[in-house]
NUNUKOL-841988 format. One record per residue: y, x, z of N, C-alpha, C in turn; residue number from 1. Coordinates in steps of 0.02 Angstrom, whole numbers. Each point is the difference from the previous one (the first is absolute). Example, Ala and Ser with C-alpha at 12.3 -4.5 7.8 and 13.67 -1.06 7.14 Angstrom:
# residues 2
> n_py_n_px_n_pz_ca_py_ca_px_ca_pz_c_py_c_px_c_pz_n
> -284_660_390_59_-45_0_60_45_0_1 $
> 53_-18_-36_59_42_3_55_-39_37_2 $
This chain:
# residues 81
> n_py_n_px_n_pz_ca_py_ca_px_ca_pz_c_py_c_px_c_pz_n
> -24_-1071_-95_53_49_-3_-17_51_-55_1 $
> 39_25_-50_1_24_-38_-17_73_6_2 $
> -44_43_-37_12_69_16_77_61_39_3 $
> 41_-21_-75_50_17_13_50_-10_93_4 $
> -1_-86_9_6_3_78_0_7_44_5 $
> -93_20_-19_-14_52_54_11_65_-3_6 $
> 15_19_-65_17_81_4_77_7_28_7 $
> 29_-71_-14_82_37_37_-17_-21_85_8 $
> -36_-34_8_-16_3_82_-10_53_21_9 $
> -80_26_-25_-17_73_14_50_51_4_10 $
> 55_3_-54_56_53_22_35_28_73_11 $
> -8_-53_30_25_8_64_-44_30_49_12 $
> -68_-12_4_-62_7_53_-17_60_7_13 $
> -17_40_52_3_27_40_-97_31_-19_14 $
> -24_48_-16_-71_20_10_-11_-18_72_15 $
> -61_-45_6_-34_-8_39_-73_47_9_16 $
> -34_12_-54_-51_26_6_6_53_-50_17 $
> -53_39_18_-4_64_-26_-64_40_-27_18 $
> -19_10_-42_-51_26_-14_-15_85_-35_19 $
> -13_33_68_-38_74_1_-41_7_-31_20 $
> -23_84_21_-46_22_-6_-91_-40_2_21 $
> 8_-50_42_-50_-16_29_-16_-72_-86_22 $
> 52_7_-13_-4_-30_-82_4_-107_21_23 $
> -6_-29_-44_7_-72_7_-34_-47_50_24 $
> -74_25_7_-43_-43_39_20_17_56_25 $
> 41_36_28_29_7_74_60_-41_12_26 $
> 33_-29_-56_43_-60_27_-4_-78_-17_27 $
> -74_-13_-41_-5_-63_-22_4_-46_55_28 $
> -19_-4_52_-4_-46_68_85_0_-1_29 $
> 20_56_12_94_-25_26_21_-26_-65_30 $
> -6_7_-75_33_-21_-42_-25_-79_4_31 $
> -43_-12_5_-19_-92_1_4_-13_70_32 $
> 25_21_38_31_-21_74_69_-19_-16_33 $
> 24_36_-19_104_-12_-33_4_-36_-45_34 $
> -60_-11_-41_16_-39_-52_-25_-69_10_35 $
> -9_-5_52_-19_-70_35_55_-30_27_36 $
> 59_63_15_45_-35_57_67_6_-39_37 $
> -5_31_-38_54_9_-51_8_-2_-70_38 $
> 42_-13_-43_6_-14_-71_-21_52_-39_39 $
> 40_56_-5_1_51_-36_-32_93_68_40 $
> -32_20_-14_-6_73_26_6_52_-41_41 $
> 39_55_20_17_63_-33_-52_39_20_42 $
> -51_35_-69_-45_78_44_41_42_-20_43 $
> -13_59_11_15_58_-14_-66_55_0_44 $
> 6_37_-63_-55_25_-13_9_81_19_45 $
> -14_60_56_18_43_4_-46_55_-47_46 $
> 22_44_-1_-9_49_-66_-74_6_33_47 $
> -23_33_37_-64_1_28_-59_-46_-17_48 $
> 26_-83_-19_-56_-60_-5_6_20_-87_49 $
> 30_21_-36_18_6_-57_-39_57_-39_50 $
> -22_38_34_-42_43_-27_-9_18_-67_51 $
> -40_-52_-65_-7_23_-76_7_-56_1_52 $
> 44_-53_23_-18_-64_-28_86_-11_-5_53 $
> 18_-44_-33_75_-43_-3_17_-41_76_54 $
> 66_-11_-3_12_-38_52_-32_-68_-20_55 $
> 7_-20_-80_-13_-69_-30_-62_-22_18_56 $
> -60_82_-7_-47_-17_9_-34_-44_65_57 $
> 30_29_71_0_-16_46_0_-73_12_58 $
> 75_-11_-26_14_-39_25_-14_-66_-23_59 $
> -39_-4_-95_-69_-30_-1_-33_-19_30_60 $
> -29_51_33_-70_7_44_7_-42_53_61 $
> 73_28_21_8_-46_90_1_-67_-15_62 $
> 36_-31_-56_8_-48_-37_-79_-49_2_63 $
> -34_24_-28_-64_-21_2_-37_1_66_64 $
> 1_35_43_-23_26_49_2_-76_49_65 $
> 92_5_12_10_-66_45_1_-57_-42_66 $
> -9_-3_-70_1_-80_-30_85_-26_20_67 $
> 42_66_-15_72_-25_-23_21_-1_-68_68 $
> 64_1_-13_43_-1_-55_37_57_6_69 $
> 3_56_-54_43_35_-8_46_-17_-34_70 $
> 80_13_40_50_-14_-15_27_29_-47_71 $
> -4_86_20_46_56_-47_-26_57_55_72 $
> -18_70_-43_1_41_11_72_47_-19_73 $
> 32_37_66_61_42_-42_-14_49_23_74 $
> 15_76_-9_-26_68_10_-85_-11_59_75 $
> 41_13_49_-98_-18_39_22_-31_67_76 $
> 50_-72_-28_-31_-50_43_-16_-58_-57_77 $
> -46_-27_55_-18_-85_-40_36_-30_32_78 $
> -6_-79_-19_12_-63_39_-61_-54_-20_79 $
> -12_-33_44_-57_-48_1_23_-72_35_80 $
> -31_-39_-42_26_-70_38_-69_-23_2_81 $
């Protein structure tokens, strides 16, 4: 499936997970839990996990973190397949 495909999928989906203050390593277990059971997951990055860093940066990181694919970052959510 093509990038793009999945980005018009992602349009529709709903944030599932969320990432605070408590920063990324507090949701890697639920992000590779959903992404086991499902295609695409929406994060959302709240201003708090964001601190001096980009949302992009993050969402890199989580990227690497669980050994997904970043889809598209848009203001401060991701999507991950």
């Amino acid at each position: 499936m093509t990038d793009e495909a999945l980005r018009k999928q992602a349009h529709d989906l709903d944030v599932t997970v969320w990432v605070g203050k408590a920063g990324i390593a507090s949701v890697t277990d639920e992000l590779r839990d959903q992404l086991q059971d499902r295609k695409l997951v929406k994060v959302k990055f709240l201003r708090a996990a964001r601190g001096g860093t980009t949302t992009e940066e993050l969402a890199d990181d989580l990227a690497d973190e669980v050994g997904a694919d970043l889809v598209e970052t848009r203001g401060n959510t991701a999507v991950y397949h």
